[in-house]
CHARMM internal coordinates of N, CA and C (Angstrom, degrees):
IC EDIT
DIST 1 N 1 CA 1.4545
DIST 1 CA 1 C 1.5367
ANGL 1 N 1 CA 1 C 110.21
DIST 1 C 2 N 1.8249
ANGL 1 CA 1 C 2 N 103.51
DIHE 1 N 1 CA 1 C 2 N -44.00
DIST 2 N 2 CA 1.6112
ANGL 1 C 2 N 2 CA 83.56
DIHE 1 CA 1 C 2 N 2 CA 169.72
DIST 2 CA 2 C 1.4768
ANGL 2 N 2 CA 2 C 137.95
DIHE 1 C 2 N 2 CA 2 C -55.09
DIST 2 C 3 N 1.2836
ANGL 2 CA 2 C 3 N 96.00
DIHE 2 N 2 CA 2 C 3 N -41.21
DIST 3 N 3 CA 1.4660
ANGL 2 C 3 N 3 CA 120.43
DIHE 2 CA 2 C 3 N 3 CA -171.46
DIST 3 CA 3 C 2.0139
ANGL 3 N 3 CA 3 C 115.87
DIHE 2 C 3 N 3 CA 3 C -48.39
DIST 3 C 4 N 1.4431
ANGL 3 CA 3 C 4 N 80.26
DIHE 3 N 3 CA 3 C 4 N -26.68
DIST 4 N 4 CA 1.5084
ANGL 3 C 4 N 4 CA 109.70
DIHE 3 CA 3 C 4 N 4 CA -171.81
DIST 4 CA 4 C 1.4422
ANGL 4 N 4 CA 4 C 94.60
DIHE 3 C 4 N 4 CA 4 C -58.57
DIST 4 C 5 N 1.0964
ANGL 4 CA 4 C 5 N 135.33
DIHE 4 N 4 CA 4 C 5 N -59.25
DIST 5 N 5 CA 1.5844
ANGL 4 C 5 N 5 CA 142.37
DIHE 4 CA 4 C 5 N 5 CA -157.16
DIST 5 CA 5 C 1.5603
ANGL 5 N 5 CA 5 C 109.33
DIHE 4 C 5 N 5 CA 5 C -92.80
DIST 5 C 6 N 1.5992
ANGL 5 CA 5 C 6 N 103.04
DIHE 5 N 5 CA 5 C 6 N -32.48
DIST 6 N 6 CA 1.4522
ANGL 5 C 6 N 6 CA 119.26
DIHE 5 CA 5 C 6 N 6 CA -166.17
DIST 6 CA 6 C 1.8383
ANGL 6 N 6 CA 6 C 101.35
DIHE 5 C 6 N 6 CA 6 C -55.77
DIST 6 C 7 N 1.4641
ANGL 6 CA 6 C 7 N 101.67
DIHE 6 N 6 CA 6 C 7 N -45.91
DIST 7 N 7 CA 1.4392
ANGL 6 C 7 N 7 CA 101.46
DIHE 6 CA 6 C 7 N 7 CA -173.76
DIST 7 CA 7 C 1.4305
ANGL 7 N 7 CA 7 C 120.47
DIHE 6 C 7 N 7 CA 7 C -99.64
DIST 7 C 8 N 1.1217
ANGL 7 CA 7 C 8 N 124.73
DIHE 7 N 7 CA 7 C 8 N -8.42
DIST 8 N 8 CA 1.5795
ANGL 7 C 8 N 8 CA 113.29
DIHE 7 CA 7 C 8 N 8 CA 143.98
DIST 8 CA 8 C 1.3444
ANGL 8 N 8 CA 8 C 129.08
DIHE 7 C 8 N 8 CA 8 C -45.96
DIST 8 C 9 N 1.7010
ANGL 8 CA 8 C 9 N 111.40
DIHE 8 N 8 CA 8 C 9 N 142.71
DIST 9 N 9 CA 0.8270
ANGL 8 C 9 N 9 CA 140.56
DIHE 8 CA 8 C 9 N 9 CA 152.34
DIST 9 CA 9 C 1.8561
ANGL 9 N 9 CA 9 C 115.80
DIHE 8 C 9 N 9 CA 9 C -22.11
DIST 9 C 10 N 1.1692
ANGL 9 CA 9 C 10 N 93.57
DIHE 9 N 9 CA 9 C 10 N 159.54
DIST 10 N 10 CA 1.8986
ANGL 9 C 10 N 10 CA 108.03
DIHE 9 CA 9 C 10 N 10 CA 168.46
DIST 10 CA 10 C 1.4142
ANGL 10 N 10 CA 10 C 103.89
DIHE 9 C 10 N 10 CA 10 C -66.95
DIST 10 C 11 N 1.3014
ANGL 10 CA 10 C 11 N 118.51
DIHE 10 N 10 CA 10 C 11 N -76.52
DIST 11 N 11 CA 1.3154
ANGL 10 C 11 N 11 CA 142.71
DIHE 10 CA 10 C 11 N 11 CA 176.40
DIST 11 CA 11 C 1.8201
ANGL 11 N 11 CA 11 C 101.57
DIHE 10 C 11 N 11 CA 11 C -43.35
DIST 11 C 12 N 1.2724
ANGL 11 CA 11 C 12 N 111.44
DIHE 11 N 11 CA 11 C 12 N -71.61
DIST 12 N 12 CA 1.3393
ANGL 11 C 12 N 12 CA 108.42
DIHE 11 CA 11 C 12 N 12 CA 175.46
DIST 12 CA 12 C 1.6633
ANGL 12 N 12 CA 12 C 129.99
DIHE 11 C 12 N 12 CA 12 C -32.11
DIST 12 C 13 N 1.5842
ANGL 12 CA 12 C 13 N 103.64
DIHE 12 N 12 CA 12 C 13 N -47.34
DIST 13 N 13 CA 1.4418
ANGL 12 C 13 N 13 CA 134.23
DIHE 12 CA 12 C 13 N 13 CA 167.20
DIST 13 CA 13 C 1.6294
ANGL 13 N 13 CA 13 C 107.42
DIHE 12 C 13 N 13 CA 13 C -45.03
DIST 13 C 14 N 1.4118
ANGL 13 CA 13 C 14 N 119.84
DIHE 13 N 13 CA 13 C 14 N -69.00
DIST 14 N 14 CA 1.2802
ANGL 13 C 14 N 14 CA 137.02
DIHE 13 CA 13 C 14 N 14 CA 171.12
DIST 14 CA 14 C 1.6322
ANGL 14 N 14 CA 14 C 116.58
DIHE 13 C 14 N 14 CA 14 C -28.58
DIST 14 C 15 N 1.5674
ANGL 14 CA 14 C 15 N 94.55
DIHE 14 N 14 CA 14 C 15 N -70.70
DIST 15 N 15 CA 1.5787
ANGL 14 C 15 N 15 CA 113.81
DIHE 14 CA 14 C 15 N 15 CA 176.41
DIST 15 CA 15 C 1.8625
ANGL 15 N 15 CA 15 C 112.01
DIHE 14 C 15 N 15 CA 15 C -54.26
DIST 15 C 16 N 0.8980
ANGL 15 CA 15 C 16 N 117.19
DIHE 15 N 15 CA 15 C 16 N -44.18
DIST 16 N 16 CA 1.6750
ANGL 15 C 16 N 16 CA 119.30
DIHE 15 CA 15 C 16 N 16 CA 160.25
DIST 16 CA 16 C 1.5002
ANGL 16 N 16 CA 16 C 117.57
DIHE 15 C 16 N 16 CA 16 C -47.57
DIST 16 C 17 N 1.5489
ANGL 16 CA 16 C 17 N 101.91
DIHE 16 N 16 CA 16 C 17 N -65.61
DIST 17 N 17 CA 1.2942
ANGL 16 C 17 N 17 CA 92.50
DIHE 16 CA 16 C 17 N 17 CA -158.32
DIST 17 CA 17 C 1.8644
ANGL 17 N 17 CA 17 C 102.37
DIHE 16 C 17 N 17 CA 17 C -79.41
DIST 17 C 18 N 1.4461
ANGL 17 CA 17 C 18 N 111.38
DIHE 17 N 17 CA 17 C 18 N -1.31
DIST 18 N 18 CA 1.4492
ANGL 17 C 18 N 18 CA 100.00
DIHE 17 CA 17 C 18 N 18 CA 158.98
DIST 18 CA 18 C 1.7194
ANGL 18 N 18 CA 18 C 117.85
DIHE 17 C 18 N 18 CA 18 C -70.84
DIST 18 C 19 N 0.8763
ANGL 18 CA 18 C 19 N 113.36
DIHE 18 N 18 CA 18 C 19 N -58.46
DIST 19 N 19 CA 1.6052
ANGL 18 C 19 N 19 CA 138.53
DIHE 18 CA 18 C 19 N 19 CA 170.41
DIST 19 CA 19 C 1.7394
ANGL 19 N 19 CA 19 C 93.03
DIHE 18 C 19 N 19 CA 19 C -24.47
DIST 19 C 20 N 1.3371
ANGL 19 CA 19 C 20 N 114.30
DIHE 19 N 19 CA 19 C 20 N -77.09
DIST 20 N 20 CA 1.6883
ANGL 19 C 20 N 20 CA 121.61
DIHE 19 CA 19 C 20 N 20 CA -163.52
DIST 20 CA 20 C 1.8257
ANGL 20 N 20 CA 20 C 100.00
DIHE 19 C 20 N 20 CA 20 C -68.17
DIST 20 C 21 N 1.3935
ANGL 20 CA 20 C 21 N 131.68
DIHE 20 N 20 CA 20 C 21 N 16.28
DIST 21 N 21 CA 1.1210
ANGL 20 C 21 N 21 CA 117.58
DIHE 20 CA 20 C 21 N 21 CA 179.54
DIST 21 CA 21 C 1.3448
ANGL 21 N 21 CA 21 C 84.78
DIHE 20 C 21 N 21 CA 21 C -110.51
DIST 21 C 22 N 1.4740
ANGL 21 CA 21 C 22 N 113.83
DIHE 21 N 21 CA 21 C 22 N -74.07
DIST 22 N 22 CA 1.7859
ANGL 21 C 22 N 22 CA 114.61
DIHE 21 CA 21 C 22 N 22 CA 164.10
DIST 22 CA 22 C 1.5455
ANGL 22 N 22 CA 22 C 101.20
DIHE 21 C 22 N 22 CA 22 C -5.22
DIST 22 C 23 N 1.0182
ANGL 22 CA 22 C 23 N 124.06
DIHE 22 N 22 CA 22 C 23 N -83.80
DIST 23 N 23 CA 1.6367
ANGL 22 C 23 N 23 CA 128.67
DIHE 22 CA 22 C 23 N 23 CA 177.49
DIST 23 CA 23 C 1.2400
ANGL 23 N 23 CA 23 C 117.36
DIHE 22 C 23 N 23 CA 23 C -22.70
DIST 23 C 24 N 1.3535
ANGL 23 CA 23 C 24 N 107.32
DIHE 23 N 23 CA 23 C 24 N -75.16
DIST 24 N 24 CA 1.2844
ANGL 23 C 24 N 24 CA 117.11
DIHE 23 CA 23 C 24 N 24 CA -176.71
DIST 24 CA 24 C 1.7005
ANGL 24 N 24 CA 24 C 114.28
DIHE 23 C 24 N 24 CA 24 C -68.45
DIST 24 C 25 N 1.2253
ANGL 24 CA 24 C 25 N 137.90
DIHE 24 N 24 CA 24 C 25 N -3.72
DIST 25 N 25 CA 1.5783
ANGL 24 C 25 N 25 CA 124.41
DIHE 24 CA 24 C 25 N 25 CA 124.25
DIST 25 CA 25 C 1.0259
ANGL 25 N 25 CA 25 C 133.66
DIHE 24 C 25 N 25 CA 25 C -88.87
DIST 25 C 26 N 1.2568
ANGL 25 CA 25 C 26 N 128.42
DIHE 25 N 25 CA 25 C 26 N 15.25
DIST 26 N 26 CA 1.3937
ANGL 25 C 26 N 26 CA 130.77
DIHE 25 CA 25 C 26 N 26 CA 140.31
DIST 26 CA 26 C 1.2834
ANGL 26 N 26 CA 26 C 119.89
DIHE 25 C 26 N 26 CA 26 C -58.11
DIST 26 C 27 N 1.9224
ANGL 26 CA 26 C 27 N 99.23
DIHE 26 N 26 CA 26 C 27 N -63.46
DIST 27 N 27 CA 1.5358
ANGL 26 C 27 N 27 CA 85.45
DIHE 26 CA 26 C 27 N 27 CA 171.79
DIST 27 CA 27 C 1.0161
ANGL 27 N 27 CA 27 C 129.59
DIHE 26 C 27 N 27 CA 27 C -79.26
DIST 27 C 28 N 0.9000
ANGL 27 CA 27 C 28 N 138.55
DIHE 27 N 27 CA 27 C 28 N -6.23
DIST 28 N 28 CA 1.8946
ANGL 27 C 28 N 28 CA 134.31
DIHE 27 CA 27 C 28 N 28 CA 145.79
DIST 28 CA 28 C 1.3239
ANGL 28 N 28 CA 28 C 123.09
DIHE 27 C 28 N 28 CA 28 C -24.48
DIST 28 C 29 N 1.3657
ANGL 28 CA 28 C 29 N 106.73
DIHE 28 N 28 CA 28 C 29 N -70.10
DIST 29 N 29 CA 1.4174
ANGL 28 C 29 N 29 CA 114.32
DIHE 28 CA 28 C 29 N 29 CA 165.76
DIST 29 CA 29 C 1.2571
ANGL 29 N 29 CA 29 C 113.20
DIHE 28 C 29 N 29 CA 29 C -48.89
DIST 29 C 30 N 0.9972
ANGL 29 CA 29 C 30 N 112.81
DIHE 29 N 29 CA 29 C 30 N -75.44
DIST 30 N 30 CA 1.6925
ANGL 29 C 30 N 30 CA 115.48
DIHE 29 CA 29 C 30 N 30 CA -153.88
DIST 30 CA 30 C 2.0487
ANGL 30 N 30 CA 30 C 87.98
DIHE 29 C 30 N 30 CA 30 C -53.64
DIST 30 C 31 N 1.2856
ANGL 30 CA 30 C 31 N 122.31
DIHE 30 N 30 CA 30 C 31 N -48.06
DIST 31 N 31 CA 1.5394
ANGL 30 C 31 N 31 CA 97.04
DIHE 30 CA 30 C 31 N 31 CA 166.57
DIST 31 CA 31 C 1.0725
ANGL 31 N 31 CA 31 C 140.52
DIHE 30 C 31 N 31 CA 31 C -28.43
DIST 31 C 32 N 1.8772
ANGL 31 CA 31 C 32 N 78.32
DIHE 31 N 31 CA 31 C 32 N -62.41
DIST 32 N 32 CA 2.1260
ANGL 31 C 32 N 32 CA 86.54
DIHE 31 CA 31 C 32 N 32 CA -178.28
DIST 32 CA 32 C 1.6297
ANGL 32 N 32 CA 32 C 107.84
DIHE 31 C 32 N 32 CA 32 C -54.18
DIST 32 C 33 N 1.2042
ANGL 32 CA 32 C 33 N 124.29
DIHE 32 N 32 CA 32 C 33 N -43.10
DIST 33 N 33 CA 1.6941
ANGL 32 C 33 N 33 CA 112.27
DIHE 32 CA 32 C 33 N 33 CA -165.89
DIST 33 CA 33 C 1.5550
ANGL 33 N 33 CA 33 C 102.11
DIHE 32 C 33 N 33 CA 33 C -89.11
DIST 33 C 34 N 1.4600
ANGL 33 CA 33 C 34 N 131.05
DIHE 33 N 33 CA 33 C 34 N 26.10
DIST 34 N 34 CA 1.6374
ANGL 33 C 34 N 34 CA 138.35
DIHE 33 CA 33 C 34 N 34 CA -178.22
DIST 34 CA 34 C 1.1000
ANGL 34 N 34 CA 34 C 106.97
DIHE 33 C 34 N 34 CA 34 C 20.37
DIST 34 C 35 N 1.9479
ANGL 34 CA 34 C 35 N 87.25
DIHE 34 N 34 CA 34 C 35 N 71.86
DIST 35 N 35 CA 1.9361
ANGL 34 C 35 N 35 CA 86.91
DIHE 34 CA 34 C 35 N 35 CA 154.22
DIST 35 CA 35 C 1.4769
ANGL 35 N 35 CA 35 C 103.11
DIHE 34 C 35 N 35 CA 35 C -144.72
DIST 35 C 36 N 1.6914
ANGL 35 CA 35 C 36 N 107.82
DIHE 35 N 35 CA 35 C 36 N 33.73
DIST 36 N 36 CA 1.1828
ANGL 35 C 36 N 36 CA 108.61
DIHE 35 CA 35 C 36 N 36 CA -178.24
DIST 36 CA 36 C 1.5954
ANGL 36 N 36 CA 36 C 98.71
DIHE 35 C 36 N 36 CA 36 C -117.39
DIST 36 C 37 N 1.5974
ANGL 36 CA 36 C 37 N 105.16
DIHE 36 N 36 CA 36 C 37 N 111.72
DIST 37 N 37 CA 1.5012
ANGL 36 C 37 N 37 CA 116.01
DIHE 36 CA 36 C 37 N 37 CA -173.72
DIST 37 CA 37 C 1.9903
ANGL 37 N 37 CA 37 C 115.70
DIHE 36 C 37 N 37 CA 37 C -73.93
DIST 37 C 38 N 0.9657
ANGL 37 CA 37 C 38 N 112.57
DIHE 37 N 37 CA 37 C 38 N 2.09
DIST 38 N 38 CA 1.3683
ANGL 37 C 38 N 38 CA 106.99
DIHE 37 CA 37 C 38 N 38 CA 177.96
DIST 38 CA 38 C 1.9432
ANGL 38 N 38 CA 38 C 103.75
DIHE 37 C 38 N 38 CA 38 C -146.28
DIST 38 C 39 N 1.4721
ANGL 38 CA 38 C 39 N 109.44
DIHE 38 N 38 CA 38 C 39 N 116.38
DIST 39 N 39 CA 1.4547
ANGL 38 C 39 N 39 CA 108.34
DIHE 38 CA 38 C 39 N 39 CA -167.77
DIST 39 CA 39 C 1.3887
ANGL 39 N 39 CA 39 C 109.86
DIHE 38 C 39 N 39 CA 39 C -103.33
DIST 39 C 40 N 1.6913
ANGL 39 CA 39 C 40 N 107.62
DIHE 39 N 39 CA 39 C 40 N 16.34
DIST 40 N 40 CA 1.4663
ANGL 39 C 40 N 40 CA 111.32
DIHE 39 CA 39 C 40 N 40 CA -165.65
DIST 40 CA 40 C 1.8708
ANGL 40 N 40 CA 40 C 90.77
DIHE 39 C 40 N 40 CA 40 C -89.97
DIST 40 C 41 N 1.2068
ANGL 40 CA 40 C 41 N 107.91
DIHE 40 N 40 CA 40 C 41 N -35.98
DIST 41 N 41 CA 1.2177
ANGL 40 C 41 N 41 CA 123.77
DIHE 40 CA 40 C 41 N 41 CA 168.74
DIST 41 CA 41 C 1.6416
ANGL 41 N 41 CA 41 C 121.27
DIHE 40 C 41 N 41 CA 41 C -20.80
DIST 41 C 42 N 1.4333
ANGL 41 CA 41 C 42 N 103.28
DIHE 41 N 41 CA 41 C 42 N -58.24
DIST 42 N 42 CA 1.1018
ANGL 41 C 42 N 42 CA 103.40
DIHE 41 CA 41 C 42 N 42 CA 177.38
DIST 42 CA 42 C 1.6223
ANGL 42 N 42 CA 42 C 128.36
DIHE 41 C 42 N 42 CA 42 C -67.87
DIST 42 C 43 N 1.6231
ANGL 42 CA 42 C 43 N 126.47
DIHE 42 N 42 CA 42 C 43 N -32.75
DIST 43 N 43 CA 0.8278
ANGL 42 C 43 N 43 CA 135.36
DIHE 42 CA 42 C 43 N 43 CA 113.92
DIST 43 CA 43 C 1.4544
ANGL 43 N 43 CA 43 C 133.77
DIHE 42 C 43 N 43 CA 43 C 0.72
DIST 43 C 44 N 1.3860
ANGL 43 CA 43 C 44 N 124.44
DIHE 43 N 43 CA 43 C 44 N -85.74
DIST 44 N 44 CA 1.7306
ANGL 43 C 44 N 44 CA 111.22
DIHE 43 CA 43 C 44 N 44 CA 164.60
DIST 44 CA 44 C 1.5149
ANGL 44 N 44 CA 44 C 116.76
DIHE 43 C 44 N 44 CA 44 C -52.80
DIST 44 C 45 N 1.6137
ANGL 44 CA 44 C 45 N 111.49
DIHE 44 N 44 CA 44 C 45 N -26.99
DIST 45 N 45 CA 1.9222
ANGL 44 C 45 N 45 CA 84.56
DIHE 44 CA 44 C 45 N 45 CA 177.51
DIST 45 CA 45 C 1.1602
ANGL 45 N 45 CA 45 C 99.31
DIHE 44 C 45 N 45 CA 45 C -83.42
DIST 45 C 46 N 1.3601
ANGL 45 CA 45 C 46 N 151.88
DIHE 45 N 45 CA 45 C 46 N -40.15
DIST 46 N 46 CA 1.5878
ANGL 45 C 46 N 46 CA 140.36
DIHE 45 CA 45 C 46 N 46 CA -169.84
DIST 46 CA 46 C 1.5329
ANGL 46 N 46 CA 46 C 113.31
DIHE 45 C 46 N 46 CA 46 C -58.64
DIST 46 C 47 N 1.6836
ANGL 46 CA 46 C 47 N 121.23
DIHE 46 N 46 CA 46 C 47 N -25.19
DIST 47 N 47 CA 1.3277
ANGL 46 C 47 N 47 CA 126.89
DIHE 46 CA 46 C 47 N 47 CA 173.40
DIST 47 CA 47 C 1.7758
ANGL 47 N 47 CA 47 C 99.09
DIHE 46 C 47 N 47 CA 47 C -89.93
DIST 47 C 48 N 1.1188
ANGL 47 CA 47 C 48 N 130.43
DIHE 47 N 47 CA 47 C 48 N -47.85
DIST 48 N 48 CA 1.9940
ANGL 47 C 48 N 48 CA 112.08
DIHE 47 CA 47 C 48 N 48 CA 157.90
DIST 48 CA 48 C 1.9828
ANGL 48 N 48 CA 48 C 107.51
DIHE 47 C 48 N 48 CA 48 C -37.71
DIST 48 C 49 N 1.0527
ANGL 48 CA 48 C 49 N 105.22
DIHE 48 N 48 CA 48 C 49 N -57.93
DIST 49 N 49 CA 1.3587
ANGL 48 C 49 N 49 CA 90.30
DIHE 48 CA 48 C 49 N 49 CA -153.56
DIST 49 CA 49 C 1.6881
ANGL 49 N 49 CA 49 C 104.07
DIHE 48 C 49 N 49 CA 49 C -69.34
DIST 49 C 50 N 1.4916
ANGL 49 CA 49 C 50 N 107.31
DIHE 49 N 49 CA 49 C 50 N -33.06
DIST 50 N 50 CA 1.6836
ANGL 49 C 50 N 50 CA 93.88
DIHE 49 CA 49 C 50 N 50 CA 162.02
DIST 50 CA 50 C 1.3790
ANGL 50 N 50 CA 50 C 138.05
DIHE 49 C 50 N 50 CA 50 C -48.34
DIST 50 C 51 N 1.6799
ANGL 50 CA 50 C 51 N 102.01
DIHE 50 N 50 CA 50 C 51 N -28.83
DIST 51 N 51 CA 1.3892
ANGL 50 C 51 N 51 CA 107.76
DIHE 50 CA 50 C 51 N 51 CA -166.72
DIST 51 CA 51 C 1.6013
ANGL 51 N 51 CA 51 C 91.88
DIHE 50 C 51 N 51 CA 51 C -84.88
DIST 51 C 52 N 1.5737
ANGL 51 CA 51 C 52 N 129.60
DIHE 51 N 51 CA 51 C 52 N -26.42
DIST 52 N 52 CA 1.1909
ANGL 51 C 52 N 52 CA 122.62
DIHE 51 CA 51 C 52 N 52 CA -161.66
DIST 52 CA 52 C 1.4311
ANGL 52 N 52 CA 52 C 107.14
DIHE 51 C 52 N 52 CA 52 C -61.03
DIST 52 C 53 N 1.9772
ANGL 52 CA 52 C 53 N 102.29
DIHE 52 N 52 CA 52 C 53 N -52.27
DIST 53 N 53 CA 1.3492
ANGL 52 C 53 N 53 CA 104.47
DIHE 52 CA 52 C 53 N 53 CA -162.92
DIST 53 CA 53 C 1.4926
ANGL 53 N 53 CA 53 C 101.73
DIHE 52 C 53 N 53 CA 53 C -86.97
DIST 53 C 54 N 1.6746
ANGL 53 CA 53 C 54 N 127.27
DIHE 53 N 53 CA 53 C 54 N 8.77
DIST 54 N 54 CA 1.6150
ANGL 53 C 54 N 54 CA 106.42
DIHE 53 CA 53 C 54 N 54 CA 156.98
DIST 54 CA 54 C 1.8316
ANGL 54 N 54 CA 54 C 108.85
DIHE 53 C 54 N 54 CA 54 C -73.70
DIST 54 C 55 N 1.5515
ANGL 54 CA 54 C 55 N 94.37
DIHE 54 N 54 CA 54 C 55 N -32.22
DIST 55 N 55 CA 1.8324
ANGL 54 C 55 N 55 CA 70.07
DIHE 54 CA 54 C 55 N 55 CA -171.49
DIST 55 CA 55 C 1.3334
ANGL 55 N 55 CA 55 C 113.47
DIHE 54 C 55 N 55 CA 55 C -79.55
DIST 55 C 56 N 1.3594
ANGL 55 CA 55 C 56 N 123.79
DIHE 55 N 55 CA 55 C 56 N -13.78
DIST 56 N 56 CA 1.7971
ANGL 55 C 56 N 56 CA 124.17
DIHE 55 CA 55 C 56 N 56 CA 157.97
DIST 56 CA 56 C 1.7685
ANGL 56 N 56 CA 56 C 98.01
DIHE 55 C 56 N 56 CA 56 C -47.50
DIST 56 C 57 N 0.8276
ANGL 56 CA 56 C 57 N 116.25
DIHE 56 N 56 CA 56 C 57 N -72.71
DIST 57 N 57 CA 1.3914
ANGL 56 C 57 N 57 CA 113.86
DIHE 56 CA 56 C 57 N 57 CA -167.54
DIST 57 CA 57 C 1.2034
ANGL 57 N 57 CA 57 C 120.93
DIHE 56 C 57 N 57 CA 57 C -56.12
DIST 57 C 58 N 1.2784
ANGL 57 CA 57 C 58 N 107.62
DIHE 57 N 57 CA 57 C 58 N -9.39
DIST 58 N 58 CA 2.1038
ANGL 57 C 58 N 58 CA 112.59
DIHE 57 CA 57 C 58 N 58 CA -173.52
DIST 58 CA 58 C 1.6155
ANGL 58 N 58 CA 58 C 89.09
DIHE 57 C 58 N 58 CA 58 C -91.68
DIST 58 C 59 N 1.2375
ANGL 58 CA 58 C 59 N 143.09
DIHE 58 N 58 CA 58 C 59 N -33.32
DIST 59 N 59 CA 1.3747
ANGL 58 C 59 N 59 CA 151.41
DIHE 58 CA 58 C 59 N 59 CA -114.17
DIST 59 CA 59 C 2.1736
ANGL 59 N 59 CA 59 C 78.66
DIHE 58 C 59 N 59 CA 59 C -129.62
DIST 59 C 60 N 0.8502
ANGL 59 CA 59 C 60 N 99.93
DIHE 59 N 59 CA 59 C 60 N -38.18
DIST 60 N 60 CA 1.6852
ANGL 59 C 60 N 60 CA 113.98
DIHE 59 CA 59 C 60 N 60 CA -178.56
DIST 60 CA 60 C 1.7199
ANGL 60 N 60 CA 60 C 105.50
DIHE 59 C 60 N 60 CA 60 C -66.66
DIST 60 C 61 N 1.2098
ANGL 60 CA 60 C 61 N 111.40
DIHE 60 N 60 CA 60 C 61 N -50.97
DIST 61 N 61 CA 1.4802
ANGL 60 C 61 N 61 CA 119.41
DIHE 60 CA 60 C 61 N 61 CA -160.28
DIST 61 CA 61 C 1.4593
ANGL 61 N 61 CA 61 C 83.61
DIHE 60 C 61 N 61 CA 61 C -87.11
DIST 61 C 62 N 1.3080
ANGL 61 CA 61 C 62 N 139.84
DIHE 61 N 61 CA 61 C 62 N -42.41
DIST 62 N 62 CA 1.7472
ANGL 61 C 62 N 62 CA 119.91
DIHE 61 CA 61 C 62 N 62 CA -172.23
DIST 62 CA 62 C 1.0412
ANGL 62 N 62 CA 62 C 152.12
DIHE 61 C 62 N 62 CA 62 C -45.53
DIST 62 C 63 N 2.0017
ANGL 62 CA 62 C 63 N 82.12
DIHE 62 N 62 CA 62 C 63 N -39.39
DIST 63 N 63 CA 1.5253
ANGL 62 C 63 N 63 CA 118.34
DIHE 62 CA 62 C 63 N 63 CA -179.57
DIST 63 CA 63 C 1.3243
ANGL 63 N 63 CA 63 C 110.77
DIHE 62 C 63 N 63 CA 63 C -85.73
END
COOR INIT
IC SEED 1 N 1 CA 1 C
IC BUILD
């Protein structure tokens, strides 16, 4: 899973962690109105988007 983020791109990085926010108000919603059958869900995208913007930030401190 790390590896997953580790080797993306800047740009690539960006485009994800836009994507997994999109997500993560989706699943919000679809919570709030209970029609979202798995709530662990929401959970793994909020732990993606952490991991996204640590490796933005590791990639920040290098340069």
């Amino acid at each position: 899973m790390k590896n997953e983020f580790h080797n993306m791109t800047d740009v690539e990085l960006a485009k994800k962690l836009q994507d997994l926010k999109s997500e993560l108000f989706n699943l919000r919603f679809r919570h709030a109105s209970g029609q979202l059958e798995n709530p662990v869900s929401i959970r793994t995208c909020k732990r993606d988007i952490a991991r996204v913007n640590t490796e933005i930030r590791a990639r920040r401190a290098k340069a």
